[in-house]
C-alpha positions in Angstrom: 30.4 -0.6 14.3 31.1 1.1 17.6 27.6 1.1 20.0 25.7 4.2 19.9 22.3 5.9 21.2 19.4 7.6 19.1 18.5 11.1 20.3 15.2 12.5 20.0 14.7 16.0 20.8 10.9 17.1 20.8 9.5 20.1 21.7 5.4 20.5 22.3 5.2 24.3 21.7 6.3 24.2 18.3 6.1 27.8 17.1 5.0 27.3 13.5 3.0 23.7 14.5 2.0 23.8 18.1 1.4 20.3 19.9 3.2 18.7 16.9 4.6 15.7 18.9 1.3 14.7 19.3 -0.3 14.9 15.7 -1.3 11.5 14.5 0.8 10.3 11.6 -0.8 7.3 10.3 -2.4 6.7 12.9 0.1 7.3 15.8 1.6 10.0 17.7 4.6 12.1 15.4 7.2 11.5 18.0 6.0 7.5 19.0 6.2 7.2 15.1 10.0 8.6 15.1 10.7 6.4 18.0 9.3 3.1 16.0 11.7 3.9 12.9 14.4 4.9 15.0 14.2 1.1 16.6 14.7 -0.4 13.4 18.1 1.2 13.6 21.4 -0.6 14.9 21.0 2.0 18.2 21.7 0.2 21.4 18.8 2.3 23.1 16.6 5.2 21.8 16.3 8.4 24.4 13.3 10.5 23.5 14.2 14.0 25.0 10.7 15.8 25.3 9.5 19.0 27.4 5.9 18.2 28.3 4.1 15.1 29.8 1.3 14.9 27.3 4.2 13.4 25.1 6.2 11.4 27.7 2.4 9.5 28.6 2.1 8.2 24.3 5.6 6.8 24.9 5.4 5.0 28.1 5.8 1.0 27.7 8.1 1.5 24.6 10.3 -1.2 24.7 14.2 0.1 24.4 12.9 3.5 24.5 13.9 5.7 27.2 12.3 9.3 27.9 14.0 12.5 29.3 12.5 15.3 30.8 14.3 18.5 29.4 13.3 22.1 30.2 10.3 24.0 27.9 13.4 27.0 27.2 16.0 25.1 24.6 17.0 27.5 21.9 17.3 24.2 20.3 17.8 20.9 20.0 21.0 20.1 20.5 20.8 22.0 23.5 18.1 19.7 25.0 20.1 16.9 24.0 23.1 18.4 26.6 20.7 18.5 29.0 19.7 14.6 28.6 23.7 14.0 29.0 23.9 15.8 32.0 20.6 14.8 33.6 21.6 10.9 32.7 25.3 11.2 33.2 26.1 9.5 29.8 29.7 9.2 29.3 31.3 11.6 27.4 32.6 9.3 24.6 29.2 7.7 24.0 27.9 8.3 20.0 24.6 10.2 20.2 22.8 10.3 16.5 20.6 13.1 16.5 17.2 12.3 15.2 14.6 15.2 14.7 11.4 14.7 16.7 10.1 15.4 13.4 11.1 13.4 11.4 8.5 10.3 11.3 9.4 8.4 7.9 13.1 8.5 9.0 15.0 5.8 7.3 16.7 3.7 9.7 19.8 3.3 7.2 20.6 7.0 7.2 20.8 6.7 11.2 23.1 3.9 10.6 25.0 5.4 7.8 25.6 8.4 9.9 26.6 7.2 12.9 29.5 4.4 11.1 30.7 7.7 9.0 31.6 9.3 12.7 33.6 6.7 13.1 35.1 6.0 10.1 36.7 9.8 9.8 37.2 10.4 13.4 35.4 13.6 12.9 33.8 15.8 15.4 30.7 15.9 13.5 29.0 13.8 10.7 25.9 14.0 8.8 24.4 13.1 5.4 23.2 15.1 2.5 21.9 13.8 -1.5 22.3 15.3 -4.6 19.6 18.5 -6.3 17.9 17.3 -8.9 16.1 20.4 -10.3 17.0 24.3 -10.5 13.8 25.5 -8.3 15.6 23.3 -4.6 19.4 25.2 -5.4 17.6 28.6 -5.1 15.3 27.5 -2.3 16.1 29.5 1.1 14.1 26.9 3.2 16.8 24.1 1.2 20.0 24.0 3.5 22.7 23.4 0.9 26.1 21.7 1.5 29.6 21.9 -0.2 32.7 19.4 1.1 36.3 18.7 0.4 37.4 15.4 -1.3 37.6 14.1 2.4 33.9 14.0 3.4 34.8 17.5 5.6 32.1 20.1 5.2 33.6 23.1 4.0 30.2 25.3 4.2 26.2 25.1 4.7 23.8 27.8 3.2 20.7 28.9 2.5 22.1 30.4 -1.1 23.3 28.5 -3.8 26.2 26.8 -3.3 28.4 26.2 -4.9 27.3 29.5 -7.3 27.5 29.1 -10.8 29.0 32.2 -12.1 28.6 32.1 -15.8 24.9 29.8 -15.3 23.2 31.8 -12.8 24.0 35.4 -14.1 21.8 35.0 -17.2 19.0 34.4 -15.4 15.9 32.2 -16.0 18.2 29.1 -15.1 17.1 26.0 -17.1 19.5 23.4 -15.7 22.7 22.7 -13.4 26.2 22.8 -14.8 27.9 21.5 -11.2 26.4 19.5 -8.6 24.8 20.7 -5.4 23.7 18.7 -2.1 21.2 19.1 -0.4 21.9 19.3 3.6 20.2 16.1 5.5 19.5 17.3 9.5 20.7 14.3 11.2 24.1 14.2 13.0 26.4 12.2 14.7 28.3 13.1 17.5 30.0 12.1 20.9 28.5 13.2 23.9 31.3 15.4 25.1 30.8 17.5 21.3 27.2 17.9 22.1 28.2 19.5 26.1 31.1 21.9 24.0 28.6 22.8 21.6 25.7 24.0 24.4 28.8 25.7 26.0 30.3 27.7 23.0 28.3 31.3 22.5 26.0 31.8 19.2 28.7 33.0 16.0 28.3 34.9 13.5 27.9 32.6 10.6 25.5 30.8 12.7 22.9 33.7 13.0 23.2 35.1 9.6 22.4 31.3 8.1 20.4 30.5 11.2 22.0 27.0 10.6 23.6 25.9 14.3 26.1 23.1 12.2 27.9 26.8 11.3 28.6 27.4 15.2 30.8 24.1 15.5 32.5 24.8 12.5 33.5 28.5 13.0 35.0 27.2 16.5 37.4 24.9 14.5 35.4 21.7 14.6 35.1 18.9 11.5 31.7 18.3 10.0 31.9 14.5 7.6 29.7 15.1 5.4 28.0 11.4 3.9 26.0 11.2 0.3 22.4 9.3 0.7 21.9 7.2 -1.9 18.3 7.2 -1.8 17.0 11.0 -0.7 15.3 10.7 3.3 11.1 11.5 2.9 10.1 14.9 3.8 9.6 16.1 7.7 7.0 17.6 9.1 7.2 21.9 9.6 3.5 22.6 8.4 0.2 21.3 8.4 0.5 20.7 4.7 3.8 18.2 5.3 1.3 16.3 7.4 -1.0 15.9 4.9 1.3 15.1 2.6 2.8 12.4 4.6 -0.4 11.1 5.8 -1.5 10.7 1.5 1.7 8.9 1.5 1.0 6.4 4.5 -2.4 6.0 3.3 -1.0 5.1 -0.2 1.7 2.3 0.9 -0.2 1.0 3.7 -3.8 1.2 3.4 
């Protein structure tokens, strides 16, 4: 498999969780913990892209992990990932996997998995997704769904059920699935010189209706692989009670 980097993008002033870089999961620092399971990965080097020293200063003497200053006004964080390319000068053709700086029980296999299916389909994009087990996740709006051609190429991502199920889902009360549905994974693959075209291209339509940023690449004509997980990833952090959660978890498998 062609060499690649690990991304992190981490932002202090979380809107919804302030400081979250710094909350201690399992013991450690949110973003050092990302950066340990990130390591496990086949990544040549990890880059953790961060907007505050308070969170560059728990990372410092990280072996094979190198941190980038990026400014505190990203709109996102693929946007602060341009801004480590340009500030670094990585080569445009470098693979850059996308890791969420919240995201501490990443599984190193999904970052592998991820960044081979890049380079297997030659697309612009890739990232992963699993399979909906229950009724209650299809009609979830915070549950970014997936639907993909018989060649691993995303055809759309929503917030509504997709793919609808006309003669199911009109009667209401819905008590099982009749098609299969895939639930969207946020990791992604992508060359350097994507990411810069990406930071480049203006906000679409699609994008701001969904509020999904995927949507802007493809409604400028770019190819999103799409790769099954065959075991689903643990859940992130976006509140105070995903902390806890994980934390139970932690406490649970490791004492």
């Amino acid at each position: 498999m062609q060499d690649y980097i690990v991304a992190i993008p981490s932002r202090f002033a979380s809107t919804r969780f302030p400081g979250k870089p710094l909350v201690l999961v399992g013991g450690i620092p949110m973003v050092k913990r990302v950066c340990m399971q990130a390591l496990k990965s086949k990544a040549k080097q990890v880059i953790a892209c961060v907007d505050d020293e308070r969170v560059s200063a728990v990372l410092n003497g990280m072996d094979k992990v190198q941190v980038c200053m990026t400014s505190t006004d990203c709109n996102c964080g693929t946007d602060r990932l341009a801004q480590m390319i340009k500030k670094l000068n990585i080569d445009e053709n470098t693979v850059i996997v996308n890791v969420q700086g919240d995201e501490p029980l990443i599984d190193p296999k999904h970052i592998d998995q991820v960044a081979k299916l890049l380079e297997d389909t030659k697309a612009d994009m890739a990232t992963l997704c699993f399979e909906i087990d229950n009724v209650k996740d299809v009609f979830d709006l915070n549950c970014v769904k997936v639907v993909f051609d018989k060649n691993q190429k995303a055809i759309y991502f929503s917030r509504a059920p997709i793919p609808y199920e006309r003669d199911n889902f009109k009667l209401g009360n819905v008590q099982e699935l009749k098609h299969k549905h895939y639930h969207h994974v946020g990791i992604y693959a992508y060359k350097a010189k994507t990411v810069l075209e990406y930071a480049a291209m203006s906000q679409t339509s699609l994008e701001i209706a969904e509020s999904l940023e995927q949507l802007r690449l493809m409604e400028n004509g770019k190819s999103i692989a799409v790769g099954i997980c065959t075991e689903p990833p643990k859940t992130g952090v976006d509140t105070k009670e995903d902390l806890d959660r994980i934390n139970a978890y932690l406490k649970e498998i490791e004492g």
